[in-house]
TINUBA-393370 format. One line per 4 residues: for each residue x, y, z of N, C-alpha, C. Coordinates in steps of 0.001 Angstrom, whole numbers, padded with zeros to 6 digits. Layout:
X,Y,Z,X,Y,Z,X,Y,Z ~ ...;
This chain:
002722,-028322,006404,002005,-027059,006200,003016,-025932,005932 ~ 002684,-025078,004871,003770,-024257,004506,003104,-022987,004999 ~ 004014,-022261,005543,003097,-020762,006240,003716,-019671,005751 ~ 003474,-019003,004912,004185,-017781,003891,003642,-016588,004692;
004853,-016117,005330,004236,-014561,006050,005334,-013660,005373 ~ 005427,-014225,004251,006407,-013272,003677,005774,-011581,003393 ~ 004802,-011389,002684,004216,-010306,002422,002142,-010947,002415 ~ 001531,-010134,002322,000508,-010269,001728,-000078,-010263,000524;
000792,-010216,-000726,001136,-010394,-001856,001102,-011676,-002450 ~ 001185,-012753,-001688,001883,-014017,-001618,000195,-014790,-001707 ~ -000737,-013715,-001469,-002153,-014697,-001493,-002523,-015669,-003320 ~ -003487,-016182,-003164,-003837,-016745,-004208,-005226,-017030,-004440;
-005867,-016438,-005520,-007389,-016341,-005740,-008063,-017526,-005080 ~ -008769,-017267,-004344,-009821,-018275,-004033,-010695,-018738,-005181 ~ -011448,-019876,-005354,-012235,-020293,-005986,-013525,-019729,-006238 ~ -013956,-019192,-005463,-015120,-018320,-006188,-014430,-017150,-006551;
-013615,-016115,-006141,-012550,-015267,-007146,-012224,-015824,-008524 ~ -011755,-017270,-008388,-011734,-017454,-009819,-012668,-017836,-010801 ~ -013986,-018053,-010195,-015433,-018399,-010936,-015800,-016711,-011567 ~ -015483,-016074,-010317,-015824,-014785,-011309,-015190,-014210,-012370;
-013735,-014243,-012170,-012804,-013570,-013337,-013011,-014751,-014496 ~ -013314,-015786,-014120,-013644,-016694,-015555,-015008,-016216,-016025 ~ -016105,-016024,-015700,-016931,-015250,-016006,-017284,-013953,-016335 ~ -016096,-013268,-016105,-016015,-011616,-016421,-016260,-011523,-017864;
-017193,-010342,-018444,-017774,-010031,-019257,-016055,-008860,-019720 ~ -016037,-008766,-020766,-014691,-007891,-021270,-014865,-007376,-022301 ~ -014337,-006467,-022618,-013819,-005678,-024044,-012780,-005221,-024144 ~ -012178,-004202,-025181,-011055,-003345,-025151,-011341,-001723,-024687;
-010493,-002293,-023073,-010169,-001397,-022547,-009487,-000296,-022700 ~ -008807,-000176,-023799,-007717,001328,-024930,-008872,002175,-025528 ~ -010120,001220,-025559,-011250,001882,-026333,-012259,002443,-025209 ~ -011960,002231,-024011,-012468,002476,-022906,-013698,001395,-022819;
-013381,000155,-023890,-015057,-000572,-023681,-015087,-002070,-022724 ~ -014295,-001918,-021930,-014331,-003003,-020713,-015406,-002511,-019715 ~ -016317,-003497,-019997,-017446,-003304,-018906,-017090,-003435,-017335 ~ -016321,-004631,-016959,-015944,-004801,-015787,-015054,-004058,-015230;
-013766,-003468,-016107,-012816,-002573,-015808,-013810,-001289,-015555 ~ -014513,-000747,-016195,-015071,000177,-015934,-016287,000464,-014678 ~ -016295,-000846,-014203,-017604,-000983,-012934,-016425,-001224,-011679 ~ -015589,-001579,-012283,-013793,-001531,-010554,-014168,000074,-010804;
-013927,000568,-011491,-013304,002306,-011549,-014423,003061,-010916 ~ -015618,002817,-011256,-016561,003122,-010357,-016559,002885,-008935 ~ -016831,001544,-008911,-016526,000839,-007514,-015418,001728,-006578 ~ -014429,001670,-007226,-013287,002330,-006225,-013409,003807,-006315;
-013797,004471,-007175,-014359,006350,-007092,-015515,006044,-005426 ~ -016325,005380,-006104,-016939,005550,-005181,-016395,005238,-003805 ~ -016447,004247,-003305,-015415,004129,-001721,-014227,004856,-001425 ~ -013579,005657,-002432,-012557,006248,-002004,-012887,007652,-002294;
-014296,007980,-002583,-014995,009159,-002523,-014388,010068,-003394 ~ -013753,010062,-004133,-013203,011040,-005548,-014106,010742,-007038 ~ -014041,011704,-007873,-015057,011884,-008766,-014373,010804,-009890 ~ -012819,009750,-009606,-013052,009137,-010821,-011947,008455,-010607;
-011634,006862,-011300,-010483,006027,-010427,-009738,005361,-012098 ~ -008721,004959,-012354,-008498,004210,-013429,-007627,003144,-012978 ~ -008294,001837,-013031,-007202,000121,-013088,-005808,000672,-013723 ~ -004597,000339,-013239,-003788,000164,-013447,-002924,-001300,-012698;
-002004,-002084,-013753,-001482,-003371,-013551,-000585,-003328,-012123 ~ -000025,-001977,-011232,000594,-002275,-010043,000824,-000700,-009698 ~ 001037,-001018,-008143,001085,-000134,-007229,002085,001141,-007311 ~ 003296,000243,-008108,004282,001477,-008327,003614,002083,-009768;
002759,001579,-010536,002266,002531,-011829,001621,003538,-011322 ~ 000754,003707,-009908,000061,004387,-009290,000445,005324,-008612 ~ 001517,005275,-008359,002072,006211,-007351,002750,006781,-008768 ~ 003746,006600,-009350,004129,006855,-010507,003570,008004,-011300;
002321,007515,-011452,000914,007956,-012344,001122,009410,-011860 ~ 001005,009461,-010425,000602,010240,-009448,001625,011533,-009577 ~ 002621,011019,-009598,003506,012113,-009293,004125,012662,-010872 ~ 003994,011991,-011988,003930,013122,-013327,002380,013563,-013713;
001505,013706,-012804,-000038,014146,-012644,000952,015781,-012087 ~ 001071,015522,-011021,001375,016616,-010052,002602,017487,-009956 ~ 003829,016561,-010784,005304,017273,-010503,005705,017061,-012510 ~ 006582,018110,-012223,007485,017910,-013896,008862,017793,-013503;
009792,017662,-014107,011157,017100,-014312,011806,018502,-013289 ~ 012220,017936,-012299,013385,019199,-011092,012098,019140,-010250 ~ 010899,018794,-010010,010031,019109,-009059,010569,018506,-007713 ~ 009975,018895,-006751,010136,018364,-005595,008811,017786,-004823;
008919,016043,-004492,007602,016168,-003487,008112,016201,-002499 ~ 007467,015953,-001427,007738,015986,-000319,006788,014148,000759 ~ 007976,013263,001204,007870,012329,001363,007794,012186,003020 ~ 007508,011454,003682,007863,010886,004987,008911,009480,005259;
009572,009860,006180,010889,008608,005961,010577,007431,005382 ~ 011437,006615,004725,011398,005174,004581,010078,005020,003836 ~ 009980,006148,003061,008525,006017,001794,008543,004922,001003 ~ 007502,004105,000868,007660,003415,-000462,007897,004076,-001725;
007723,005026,-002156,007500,005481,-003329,009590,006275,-003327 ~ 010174,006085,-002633,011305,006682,-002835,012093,005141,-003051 ~ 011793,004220,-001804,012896,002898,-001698,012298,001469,-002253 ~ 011302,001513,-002807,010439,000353,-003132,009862,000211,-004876;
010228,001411,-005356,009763,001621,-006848,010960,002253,-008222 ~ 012190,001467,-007324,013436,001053,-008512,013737,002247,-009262 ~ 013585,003016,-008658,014042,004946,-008341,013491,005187,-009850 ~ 011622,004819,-009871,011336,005176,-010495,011068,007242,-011113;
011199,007279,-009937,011012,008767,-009326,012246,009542,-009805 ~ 013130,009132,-009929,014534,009965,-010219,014089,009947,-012326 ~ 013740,008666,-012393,013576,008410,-013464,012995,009064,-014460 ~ 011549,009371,-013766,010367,010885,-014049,011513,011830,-013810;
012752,012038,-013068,013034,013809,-013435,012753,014439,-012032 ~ 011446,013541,-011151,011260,014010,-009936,012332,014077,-008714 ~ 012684,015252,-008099,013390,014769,-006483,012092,014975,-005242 ~ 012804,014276,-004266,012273,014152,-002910,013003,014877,-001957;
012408,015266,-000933,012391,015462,000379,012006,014921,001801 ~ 012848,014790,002658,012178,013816,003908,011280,014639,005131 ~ 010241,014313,005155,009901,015389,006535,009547,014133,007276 ~ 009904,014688,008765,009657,013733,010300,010702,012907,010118;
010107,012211,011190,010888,010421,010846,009808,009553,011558 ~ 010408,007841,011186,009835,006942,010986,008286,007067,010239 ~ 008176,007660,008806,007367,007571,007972,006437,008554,008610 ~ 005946,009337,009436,005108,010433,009766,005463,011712,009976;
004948,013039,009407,004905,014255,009794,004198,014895,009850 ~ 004778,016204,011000,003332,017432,011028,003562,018572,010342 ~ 002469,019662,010241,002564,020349,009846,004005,021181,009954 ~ 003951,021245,011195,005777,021960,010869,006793,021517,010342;
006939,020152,010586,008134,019255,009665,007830,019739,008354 ~ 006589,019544,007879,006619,019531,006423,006702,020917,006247 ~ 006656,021981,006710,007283,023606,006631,008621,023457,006340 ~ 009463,022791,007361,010712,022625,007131,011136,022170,006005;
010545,021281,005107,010973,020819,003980,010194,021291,003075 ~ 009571,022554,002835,009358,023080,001490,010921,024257,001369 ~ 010689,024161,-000260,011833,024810,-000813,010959,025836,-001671 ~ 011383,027256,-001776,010584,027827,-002763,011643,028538,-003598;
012698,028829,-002950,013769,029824,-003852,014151,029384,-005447 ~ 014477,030346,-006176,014267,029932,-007271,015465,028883,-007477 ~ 016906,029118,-006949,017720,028123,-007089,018047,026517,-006546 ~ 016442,026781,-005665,016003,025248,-005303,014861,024254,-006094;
015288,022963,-005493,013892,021919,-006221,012700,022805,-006065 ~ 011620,023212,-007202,010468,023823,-006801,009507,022514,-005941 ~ 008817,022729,-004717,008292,021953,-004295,006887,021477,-004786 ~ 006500,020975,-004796,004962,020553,-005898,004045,019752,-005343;
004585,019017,-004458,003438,018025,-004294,004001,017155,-002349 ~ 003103,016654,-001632,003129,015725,-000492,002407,015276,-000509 ~ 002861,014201,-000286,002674,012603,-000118,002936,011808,001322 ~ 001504,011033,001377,001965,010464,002986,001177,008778,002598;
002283,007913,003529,001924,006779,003103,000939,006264,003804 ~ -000102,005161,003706,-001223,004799,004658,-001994,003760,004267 ~ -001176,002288,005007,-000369,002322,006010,001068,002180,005894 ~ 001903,002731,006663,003034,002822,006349,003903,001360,006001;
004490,001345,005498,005363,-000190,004948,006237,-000248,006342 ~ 007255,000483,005918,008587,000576,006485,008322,000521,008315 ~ 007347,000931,008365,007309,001862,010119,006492,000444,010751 ~ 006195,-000700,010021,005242,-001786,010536,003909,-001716,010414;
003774,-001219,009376,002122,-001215,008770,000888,-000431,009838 ~ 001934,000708,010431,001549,001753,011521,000314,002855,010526 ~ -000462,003333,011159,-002115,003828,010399,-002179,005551,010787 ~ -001901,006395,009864,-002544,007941,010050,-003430,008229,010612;
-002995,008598,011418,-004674,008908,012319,-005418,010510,011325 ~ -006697,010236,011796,-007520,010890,010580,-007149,012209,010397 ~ -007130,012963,012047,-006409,014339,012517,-005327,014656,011762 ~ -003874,013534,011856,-003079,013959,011669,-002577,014800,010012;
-003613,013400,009462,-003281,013403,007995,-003739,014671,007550 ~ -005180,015055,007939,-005857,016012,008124,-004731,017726,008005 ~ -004325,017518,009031,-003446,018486,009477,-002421,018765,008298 ~ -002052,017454,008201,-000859,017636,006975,-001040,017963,005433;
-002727,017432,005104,-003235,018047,004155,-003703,019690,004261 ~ -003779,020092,004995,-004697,021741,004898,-003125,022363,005225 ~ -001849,021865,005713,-000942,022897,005485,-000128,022652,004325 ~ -000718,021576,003882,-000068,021870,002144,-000885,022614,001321;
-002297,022170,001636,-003186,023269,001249,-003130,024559,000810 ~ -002758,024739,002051,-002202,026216,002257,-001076,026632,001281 ~ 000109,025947,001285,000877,026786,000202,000593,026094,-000831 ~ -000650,026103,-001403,-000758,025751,-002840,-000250,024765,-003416;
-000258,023100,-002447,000755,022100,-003016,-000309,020620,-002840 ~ -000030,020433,-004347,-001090,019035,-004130,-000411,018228,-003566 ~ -001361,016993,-002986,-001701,015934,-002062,-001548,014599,-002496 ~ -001140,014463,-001994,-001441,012669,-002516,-001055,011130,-001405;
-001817,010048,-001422,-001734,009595,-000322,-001682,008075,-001396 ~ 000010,007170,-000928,000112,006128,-001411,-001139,005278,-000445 ~ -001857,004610,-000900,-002739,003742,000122,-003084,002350,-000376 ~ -001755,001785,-000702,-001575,000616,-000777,-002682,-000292,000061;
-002439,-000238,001277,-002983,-000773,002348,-003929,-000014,002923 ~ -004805,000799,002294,-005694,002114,002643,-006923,001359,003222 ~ -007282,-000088,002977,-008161,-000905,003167,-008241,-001303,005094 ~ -006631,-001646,005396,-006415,-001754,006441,-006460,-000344,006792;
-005976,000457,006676,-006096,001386,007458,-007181,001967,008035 ~ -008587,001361,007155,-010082,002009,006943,-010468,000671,008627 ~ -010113,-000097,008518,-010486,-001022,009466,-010140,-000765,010345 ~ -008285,-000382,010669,-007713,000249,011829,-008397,000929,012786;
-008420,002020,011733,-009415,003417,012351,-011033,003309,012660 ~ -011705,001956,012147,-012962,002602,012389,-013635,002949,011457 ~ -013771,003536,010149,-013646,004366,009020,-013387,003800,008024 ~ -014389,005164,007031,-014511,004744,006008,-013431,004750,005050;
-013034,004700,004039,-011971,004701,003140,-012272,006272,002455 ~ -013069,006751,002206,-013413,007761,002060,-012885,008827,002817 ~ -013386,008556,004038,-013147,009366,005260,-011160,009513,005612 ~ -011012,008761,005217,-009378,008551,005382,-008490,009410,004624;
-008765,009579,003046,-008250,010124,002394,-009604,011680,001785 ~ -010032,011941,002630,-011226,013285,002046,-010372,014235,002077 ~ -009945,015233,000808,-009730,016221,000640,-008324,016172,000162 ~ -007631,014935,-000471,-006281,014701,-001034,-006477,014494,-002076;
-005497,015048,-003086,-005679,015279,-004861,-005890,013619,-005270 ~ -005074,012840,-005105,-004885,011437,-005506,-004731,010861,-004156 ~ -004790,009462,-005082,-005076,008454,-004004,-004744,007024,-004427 ~ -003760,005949,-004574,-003303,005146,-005195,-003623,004526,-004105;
-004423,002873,-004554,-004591,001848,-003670,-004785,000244,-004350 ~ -004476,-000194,-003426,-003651,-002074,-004372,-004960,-002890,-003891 ~ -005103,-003806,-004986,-006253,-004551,-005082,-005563,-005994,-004310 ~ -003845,-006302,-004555,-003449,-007551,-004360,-002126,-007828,-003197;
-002031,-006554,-002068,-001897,-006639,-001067,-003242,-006536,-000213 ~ -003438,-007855,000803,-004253,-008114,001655,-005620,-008700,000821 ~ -006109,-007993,-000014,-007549,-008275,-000440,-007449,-009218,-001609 ~ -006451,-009742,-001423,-006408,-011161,-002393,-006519,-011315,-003643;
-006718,-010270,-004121,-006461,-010436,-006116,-005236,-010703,-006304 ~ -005142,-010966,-007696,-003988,-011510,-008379,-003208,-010618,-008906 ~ -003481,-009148,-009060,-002831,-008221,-009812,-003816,-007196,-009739 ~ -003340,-006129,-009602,-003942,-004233,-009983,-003759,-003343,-009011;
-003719,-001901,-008826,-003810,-001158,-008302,-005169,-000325,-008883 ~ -005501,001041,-008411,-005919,001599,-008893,-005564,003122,-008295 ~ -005450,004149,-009421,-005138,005688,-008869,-006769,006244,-009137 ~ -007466,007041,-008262,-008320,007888,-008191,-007986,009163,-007812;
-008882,010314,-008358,-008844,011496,-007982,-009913,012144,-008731 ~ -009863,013399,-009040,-010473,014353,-010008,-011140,013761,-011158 ~ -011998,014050,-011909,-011837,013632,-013535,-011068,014158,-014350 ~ -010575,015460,-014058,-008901,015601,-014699,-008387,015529,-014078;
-007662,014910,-013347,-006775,014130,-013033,-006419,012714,-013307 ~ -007643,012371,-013652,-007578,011277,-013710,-007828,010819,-015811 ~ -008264,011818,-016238,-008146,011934,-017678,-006674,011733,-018112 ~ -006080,012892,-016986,-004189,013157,-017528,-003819,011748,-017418;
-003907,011105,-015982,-003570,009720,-015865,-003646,008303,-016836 ~ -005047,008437,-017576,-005082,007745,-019000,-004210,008199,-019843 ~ -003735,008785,-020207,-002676,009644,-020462,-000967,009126,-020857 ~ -001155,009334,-019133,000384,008424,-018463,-000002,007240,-018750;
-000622,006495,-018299,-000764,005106,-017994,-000863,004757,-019410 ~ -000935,005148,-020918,-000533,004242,-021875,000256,004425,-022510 ~ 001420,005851,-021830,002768,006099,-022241,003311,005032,-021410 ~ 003361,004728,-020079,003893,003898,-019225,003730,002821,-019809;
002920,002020,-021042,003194,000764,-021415,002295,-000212,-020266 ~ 000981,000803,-019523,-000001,000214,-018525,-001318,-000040,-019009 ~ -001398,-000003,-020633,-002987,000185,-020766,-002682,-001622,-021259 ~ -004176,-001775,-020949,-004394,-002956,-021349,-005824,-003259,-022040;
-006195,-004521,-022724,-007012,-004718,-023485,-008250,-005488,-022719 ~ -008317,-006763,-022745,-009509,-007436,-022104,-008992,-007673,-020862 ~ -008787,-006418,-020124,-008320,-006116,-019114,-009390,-006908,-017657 ~ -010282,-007391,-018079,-011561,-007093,-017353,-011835,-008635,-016903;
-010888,-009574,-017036,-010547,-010838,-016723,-010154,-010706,-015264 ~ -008567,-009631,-014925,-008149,-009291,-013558,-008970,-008666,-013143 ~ -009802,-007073,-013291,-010656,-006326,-013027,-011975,-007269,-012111 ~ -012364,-007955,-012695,-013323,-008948,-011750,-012444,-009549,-010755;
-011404,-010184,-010465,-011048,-010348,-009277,-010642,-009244,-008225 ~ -010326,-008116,-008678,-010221,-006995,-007901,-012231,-006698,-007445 ~ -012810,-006643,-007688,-014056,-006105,-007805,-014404,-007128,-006706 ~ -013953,-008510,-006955,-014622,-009639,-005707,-013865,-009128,-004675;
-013128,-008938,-004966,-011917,-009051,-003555,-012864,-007487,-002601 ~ -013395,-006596,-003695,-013380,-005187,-002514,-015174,-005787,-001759 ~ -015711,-007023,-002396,-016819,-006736,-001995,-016634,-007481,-000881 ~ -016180,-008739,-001158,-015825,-010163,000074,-014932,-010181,000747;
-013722,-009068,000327,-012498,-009486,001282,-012462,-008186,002178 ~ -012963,-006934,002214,-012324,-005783,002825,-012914,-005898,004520 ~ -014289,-006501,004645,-014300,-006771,005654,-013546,-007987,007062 ~ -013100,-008787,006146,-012339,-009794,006768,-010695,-009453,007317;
-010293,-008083,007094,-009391,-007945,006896,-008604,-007423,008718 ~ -009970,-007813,009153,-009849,-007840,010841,-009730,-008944,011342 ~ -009737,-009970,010720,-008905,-011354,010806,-007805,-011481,010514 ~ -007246,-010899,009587,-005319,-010431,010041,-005036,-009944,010641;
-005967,-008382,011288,-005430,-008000,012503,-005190,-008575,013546 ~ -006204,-008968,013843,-005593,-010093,014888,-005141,-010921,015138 ~ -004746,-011536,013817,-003746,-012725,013831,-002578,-012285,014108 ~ -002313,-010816,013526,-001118,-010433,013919,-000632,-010412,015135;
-001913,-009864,015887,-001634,-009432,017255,-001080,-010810,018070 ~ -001957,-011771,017671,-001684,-012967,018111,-000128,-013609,017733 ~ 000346,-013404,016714,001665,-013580,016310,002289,-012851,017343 ~ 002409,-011076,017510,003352,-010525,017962,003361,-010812,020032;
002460,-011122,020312,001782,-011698,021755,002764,-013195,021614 ~ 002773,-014207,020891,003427,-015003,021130,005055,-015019,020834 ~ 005492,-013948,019795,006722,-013905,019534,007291,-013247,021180 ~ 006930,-012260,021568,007008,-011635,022421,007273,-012797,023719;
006617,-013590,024058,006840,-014725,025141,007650,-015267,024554 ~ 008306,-015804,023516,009431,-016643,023097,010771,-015650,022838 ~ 010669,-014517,023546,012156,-014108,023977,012215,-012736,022657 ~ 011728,-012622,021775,011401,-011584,020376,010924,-010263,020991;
011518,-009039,020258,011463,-007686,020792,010459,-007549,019677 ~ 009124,-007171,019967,008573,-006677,018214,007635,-005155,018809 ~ 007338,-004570,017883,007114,-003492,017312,005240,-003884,017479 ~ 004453,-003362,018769,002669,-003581,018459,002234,-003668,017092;
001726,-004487,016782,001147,-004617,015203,-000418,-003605,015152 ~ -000505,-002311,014337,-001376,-001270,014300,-002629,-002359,013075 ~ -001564,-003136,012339,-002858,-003696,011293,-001904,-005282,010994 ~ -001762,-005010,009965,-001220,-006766,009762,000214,-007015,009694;
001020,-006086,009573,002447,-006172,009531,002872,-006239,010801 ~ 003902,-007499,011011,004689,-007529,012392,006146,-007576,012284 ~ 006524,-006610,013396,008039,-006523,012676,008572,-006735,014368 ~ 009771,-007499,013772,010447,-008196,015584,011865,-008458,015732;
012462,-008286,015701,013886,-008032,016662,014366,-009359,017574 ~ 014995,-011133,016786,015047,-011891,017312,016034,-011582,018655 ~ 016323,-012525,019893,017028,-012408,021183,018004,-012449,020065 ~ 019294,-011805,021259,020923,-011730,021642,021290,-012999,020567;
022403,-012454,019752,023080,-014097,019247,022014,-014482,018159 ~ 020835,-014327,016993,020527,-014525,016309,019969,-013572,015428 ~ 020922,-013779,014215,020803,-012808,012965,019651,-013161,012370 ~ 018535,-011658,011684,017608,-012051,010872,017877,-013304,009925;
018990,-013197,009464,019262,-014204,008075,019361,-015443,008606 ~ 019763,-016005,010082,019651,-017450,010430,018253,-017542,010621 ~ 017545,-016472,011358,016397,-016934,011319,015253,-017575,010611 ~ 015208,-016306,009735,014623,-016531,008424,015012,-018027,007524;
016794,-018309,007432,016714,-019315,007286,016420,-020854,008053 ~ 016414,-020659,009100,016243,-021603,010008,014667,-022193,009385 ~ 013589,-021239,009906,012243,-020676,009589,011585,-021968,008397 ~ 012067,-021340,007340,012089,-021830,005811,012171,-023325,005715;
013510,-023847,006617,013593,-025342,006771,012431,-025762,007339 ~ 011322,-025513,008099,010484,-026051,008743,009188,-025676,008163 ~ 009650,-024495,007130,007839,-024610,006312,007169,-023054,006885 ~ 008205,-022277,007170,007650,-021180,007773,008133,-019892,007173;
007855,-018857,006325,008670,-018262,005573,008748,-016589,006034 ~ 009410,-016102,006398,009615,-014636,007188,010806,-014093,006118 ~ 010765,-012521,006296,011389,-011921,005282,012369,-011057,006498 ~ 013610,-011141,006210,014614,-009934,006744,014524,-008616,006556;
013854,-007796,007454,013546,-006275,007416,014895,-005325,007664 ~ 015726,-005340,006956,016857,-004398,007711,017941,-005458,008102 ~ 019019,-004247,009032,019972,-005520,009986,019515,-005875,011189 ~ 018795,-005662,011387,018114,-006710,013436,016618,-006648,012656;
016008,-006487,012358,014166,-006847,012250,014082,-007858,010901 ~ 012784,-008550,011365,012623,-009830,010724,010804,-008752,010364 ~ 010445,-009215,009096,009014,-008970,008838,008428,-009955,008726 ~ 006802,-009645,009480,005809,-011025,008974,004602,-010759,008740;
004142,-010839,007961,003160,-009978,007287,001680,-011389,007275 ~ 000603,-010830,008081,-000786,-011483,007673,-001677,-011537,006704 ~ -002194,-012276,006147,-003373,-012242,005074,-004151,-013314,004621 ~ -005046,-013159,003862,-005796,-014131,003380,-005729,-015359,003542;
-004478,-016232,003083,-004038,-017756,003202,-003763,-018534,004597 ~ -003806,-016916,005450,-003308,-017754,006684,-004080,-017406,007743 ~ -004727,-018355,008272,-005656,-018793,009193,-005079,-019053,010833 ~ -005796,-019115,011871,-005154,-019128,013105,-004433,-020319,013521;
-004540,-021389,012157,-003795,-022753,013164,-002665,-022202,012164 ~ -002448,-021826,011564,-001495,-021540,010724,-000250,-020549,011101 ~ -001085,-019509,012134,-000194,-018510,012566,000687,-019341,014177 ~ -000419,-020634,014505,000256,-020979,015647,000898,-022459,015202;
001392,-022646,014063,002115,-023543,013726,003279,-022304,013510 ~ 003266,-021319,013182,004542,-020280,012590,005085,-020141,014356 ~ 004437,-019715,015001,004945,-019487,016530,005569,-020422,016749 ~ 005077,-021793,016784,005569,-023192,016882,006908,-022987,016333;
007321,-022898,015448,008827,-023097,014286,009699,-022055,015230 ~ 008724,-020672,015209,009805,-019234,015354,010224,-019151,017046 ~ 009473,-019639,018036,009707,-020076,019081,011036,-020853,019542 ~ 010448,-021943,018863,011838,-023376,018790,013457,-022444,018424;
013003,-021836,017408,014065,-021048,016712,015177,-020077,017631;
């Protein structure tokens, strides 16, 4: 049995996922005439409660999208530590012309941090835009509480600076909390969220916001070399995945929990798992990299987070005998 807790990325369409995308009805999507692409874009406006959403092929096109929506070349956003969108998207961001700023640490801030990191003088980055991740990558797939985000949106508000919330994992976070997906991100300009972390498609993101905003974004997205044609092949597996998979996605939570509960008795320092990411700190005398390789020899696959943390990420493919065959290996280990 091979147990991939490498990411949640790592899933693979189920069989009725793939009955549907073989059945997806399509057109050309450049012409805006993909029926199915155009019923995801709905689909996701609607649950993520903004007036309008556009498929795009991945998560960094979305965030991407997002920030030449909101910033021009010398802009400044404003990030929370260990952002994906600064260390995870191949400095796409420098690339746009955009710089960053860090407010807080370990991926969260409040209103005053993010005071601290606006710049307004004219011989500084003009500041333009904040951004908060949800759920966080880096911090162990840790969840904004509704308040906080809240907070951090109405004092950007305030100085006149759009919003935007990477929500890769916005699905988990909606489960975390209780809440709707809507409710999570209400009152933030954009909103970028992945169809093929956790919810099991094969490929897409999607950015929502405004209808101009999201006009400009058609825009970007076929300067970016993101538009696509009978797009509406992937578009149906994203569309299954939000109807069949978003509720299940409390079966990784607790697998996790169950992972980090047993790593924890086999001698492992880990980090409470808030949603599906578990991040752990093997005993005295063993480097992530033996681990991980050790791991691998036995059919068990974990990713090196840093220099001391090991990541293990839950989803779709992996089921509870599965997570206690991984304990089994990482235990022994």
């Amino acid at each position: 049995m091979l147990v991939d807790l490498r990411s949640d990325t790592v899933t693979r369409p189920t069989e009725a996922m793939r009955r549907a995308m073989a059945a997806a009805e399509v057109g050309d999507d450049i012409y805006r005439e993909d029926p199915t692409v155009r019923r995801l874009e709905e689909r996701v406006a609607e649950i993520l409660g903004k007036e309008a959403a556009l498929f795009v092929p991945s998560g960094t096109m979305a965030n991407q999208i997002a920030l030449q929506i909101h910033c021009g070349p010398g802009d400044q956003v404003i990030v929370g530590e260990h952002a994906h969108l600064v260390l995870y998207e191949s400095g796409a961001m420098g690339a746009a012309g955009v710089q960053h700023a860090i407010a807080g640490r370990g991926g969260f801030f409040t209103p005053a941090e993010l005071e601290l990191a606006i710049t307004s003088a004219y011989w500084e980055p003009r500041t333009r835009l904040v951004a908060i991740e949800n759920t966080h990558n880096r911090a162990g797939g840790r969840v904004w509480s509704i308040d906080d985000a809240r907070a951090v949106r109405d004092a950007a508000r305030a100085r006149s600076l759009s919003t935007h919330v990477d929500g890769a994992r916005v699905w988990h976070a909606a489960i975390a909390c209780g809440a709707s997906e809507a409710a999570i991100v209400e009152g933030f300009d954009t909103v970028a969220a992945c169809f093929s972390k956790g919810l099991g498609a094969p490929v897409g993101s999607a950015i929502a916001g405004s209808r101009e905003a999201i006009g400009e974004a058609l825009r970007i997205r076929k300067r970016s070399g993101g538009a696509m044609r009978q797009a509406g092949i992937v578009a149906a597996g994203a569309l299954f995945a939000l109807d069949h998979h978003r509720t299940r996605l409390a079966d990784d939570h607790e697998n996790a929990r169950s992972l980090a509960r047993g790593l924890e008795a086999a001698g492992a320092q880990t980090i409470a798992p808030e949603t599906n990411i578990v991040l752990f700190t093997p005993r005295a005398g063993l480097t992530p990299g033996v681990v991980c390789e050790r791991a691998a020899q036995h059919g068990v696959l974990v990713s090196p987070f840093g220099p001391t943390q090991i990541r293990a990420v839950t989803h779709l493919d992996v089921d509870a005998a599965a997570i206690a065959r991984a304990l089994q290996v990482l235990a022994t280990i």
